[in-house]
N, C-alpha and C positions, 0 to 999 in steps of 0.2 A: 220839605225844608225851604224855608222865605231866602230870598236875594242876601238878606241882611246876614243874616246865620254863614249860609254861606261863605260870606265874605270875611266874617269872625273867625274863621276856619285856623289860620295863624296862632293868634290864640286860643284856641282850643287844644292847639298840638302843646305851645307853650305850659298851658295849666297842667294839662294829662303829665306832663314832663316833670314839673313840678312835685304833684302829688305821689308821683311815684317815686321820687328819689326821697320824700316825707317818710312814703310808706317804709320804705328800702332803710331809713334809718333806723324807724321804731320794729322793724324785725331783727336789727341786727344788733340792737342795744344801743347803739347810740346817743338816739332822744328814748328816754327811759317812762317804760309805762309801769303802772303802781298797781299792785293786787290787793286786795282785801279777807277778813277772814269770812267771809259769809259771801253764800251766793248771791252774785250779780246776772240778771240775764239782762243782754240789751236789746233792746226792738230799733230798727233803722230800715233806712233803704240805701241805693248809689245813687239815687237822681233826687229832684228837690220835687218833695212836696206830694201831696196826691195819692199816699200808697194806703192812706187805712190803717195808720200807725194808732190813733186812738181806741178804734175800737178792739185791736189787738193788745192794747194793754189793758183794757177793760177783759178783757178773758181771761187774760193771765191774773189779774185781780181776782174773778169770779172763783177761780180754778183753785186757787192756793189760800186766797185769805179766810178760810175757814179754819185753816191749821194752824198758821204761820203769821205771824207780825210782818204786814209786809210795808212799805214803802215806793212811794215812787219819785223818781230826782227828774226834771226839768230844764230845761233849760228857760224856759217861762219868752218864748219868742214875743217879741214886739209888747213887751209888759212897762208898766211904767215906773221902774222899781229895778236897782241895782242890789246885786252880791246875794248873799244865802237867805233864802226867806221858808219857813215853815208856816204851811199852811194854818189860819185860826178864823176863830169866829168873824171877824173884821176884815176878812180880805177877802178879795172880788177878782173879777178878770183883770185890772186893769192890774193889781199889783202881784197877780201871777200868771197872768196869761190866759187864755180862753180853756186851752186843753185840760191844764194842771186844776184851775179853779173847779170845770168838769168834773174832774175824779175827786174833788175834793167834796162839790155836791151830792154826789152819789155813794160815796162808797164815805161814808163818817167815823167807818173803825180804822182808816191805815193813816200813815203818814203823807202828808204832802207837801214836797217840796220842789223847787229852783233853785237853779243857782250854772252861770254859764261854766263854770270852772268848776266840773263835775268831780274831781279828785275835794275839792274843798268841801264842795255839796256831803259827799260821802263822808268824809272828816265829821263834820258839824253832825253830821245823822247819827252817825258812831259816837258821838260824847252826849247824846240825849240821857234822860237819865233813865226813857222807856227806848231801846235800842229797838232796831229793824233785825227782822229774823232772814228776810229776804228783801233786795232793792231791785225793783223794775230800775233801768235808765230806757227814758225815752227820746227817739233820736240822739243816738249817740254810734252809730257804726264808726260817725268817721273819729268819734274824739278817742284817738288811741292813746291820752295820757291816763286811759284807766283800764285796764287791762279786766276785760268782762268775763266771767264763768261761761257762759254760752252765749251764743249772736242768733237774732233773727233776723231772716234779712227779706222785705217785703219787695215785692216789684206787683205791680200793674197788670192785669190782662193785656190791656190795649196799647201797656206802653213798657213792655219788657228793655230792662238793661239790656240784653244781648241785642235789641234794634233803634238805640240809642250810642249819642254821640256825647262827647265832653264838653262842659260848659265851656265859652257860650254858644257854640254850633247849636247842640243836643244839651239835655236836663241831668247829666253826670256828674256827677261830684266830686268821683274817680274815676278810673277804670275800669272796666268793668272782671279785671283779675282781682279786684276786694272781693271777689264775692266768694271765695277759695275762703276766707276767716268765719264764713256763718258754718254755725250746726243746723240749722233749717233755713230752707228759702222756702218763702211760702208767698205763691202767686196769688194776689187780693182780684176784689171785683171780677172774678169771673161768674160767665152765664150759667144759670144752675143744670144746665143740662151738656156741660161740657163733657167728649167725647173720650172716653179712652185714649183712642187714636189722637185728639186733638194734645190732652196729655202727655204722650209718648215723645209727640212733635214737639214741644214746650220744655221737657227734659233736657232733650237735645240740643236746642236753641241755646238754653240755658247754662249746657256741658254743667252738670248737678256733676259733683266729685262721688264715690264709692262710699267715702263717711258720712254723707249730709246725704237729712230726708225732705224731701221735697212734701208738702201738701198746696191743695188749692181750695181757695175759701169762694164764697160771694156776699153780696151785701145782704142781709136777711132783715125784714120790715115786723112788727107783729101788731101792724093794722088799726095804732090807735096814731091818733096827734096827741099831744100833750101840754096843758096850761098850767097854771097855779093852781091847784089842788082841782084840776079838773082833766080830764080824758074822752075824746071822742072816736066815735071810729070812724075810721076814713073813709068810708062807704056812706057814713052821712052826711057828708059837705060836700059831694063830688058834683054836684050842681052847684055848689053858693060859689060867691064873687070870691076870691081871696089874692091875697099878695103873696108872692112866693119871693123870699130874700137868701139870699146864700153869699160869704166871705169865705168859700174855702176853695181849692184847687179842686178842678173837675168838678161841678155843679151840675152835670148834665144828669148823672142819676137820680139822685135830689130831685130835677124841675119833672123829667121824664115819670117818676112816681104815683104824680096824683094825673096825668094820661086825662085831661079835659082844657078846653079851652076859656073856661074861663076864670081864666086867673091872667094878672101881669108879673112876669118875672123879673127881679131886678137881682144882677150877680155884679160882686166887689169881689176885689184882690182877696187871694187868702191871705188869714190870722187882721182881718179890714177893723183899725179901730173907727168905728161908724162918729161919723162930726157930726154938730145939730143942724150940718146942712142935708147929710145923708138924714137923717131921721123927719124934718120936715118934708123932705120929699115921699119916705114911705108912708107919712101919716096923709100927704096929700092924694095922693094914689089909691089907700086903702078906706080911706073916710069912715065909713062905722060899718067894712069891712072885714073881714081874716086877717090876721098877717101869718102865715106859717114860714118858720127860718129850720136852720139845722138847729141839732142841739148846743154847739160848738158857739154859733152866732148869739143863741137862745142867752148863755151867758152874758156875752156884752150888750143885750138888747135890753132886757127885761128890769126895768127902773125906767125905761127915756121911754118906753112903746105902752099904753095901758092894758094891763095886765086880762083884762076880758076880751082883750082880741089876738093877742101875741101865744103862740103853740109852737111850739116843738115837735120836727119828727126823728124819734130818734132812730140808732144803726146798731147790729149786732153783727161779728163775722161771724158766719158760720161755715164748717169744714163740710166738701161734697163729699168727701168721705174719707177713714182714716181717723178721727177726731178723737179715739180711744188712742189710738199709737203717740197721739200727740201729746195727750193729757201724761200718760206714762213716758213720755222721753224728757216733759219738765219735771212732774213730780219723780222720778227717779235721780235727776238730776241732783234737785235740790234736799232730797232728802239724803245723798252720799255727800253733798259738798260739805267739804268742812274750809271751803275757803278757794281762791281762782290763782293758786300759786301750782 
């Protein structure tokens, strides 16, 4: 922990104090949270940023939308575009965000939508006139004006809420007693050969409650980049020059991936809307180069970068083990819920 953090330390007790008399009202009725008739699962974390919240909606996508009409709600971070927007042919990162836009590219049978005032989001999806069978909310642990069917709640191998501090000391949001409202906590980015024992230890760190299943994922690659209607395997560039670009929180897996030196890496803030000064710089760097970004990036790049040199690597979570218990704790969920009341 830097001088500076430290010295925040005041405010840190301040915030935590804060939130917790928030929480303490919305348990006790007070500030009043709103249920729905149709399952809600939320995906979140307690700290800001960095837990693998996309690719875990991307699963829950995979897993259900075969059955089910599903939707996913947004808060559309750093978009250029206010109030409810439902995803369509015309919209892009910029007016829904890098994530949302994501799911909207990939997955062309569900709903997608924004909107920061997640109770209104759910309103508007509810009076469509093809309704949502199931709503992912994504990042929404802490918005308690919607009261979710189930919580997921993500934390970090490297960077567990139990060894973290409250903003702005440490990366908390709350305290780390929210974590007592998830049905699952599920530890992302871990190494794929994590130990039973190391497990065990992780449990406990964690104090996981008697009703909540814990699993643990890692990042999982499947060894192509990817362009505009084009795909290589990673084992064919592993000599060529390339630029490696990254805008999201914890970059280090990303750059450490392609494991060669020649490449130059350049990392921006997460959710980085990229100016034509950042882009003149990548194109000066990569000249008639690679440019490989995440897929997150791949969104707000791809129109400013020319499209024969600009690739994507995408990311899959995958469970070290358990991933049948899991499949069956949602789909049971949502095939009994007839609503989060």
């Amino acid at each position: 922990m830097n001088l500076l953090r430290k010295l925040l330390f005041p405010f840190a007790v301040l915030y935590g104090l804060v939130t917790c008399i928030r929480n303490f009202l919305f348990d006790k009725g007070v500030l009043k949270s709103y249920s729905f008739e149709l399952p809600i699962i939320a995906v979140g974390n307690l700290s800001v940023g960095g837990t693998g919240k996309t690719p875990q909606i991307e699963y829950l996508i995979r897993l259900l939308s075969d059955k089910y009409k599903i939707a996913t709600l947004s808060r559309g971070y750093k978009r250029q575009s206010k109030g409810f927007i439902l995803a369509e042919a015309t919209s892009n990162a910029e007016t829904l965000g890098d994530e949302p836009f994501q799911f909207y590219q990939k997955f062309p049978s569900i709903q997608v939508a924004v909107d920061a005032d997640r109770k209104n989001g759910i309103e508007q999806l509810l009076s469509l006139s093809i309704k949502p069978e199931v709503i992912l909310l994504d990042d929404a642990f802490q918005h308690r004006k919607v009261k979710a069917g189930f919580y997921i709640l993500l934390t970090s191998y490297g960077d567990l809420y139990s060894d973290d501090c409250m903003l702005p000391t440490g990366n908390l949001r709350e305290s780390q007693s929210g974590a007592a409202r998830a049905n699952v906590i599920m530890v992302t980015k871990c190494p794929h050969n994590l130990s039973f024992e190391e497990q065990d230890d992780i449990k406990k760190r964690l104090k996981v409650g008697k009703n909540q299943e814990l699993y643990f994922t890692f990042i999982a690659y499947d060894g192509y980049i990817y362009g505009e209607n084009l795909k290589i395997k990673g084992n064919e560039i592993q000599d060529a020059a390339k630029v490696l670009v990254a805008g999201i929180a914890k970059p280090e897996p990303f750059f450490a991936y392609f494991k060669d030196t020649n490449e130059v890496c350049l990392s921006f803030p997460d959710h980085h809307n990229f100016t034509d000064k950042d882009i003149l710089e990548i194109k000066k760097l990569a000249q008639n180069n690679m440019i490989i970004t995440t897929e997150k990036d791949y969104m707000r790049l791809k129109g400013s970068l020319p499209s024969g040199q600009l690739f994507y690597l995408p990311i899959k979570s995958t469970f070290i083990f358990g991933s049948e218990n899991f499949d069956k704790t949602i789909t049971d969920y949502v095939g009994t819920s007839t609503g989060n009341r």
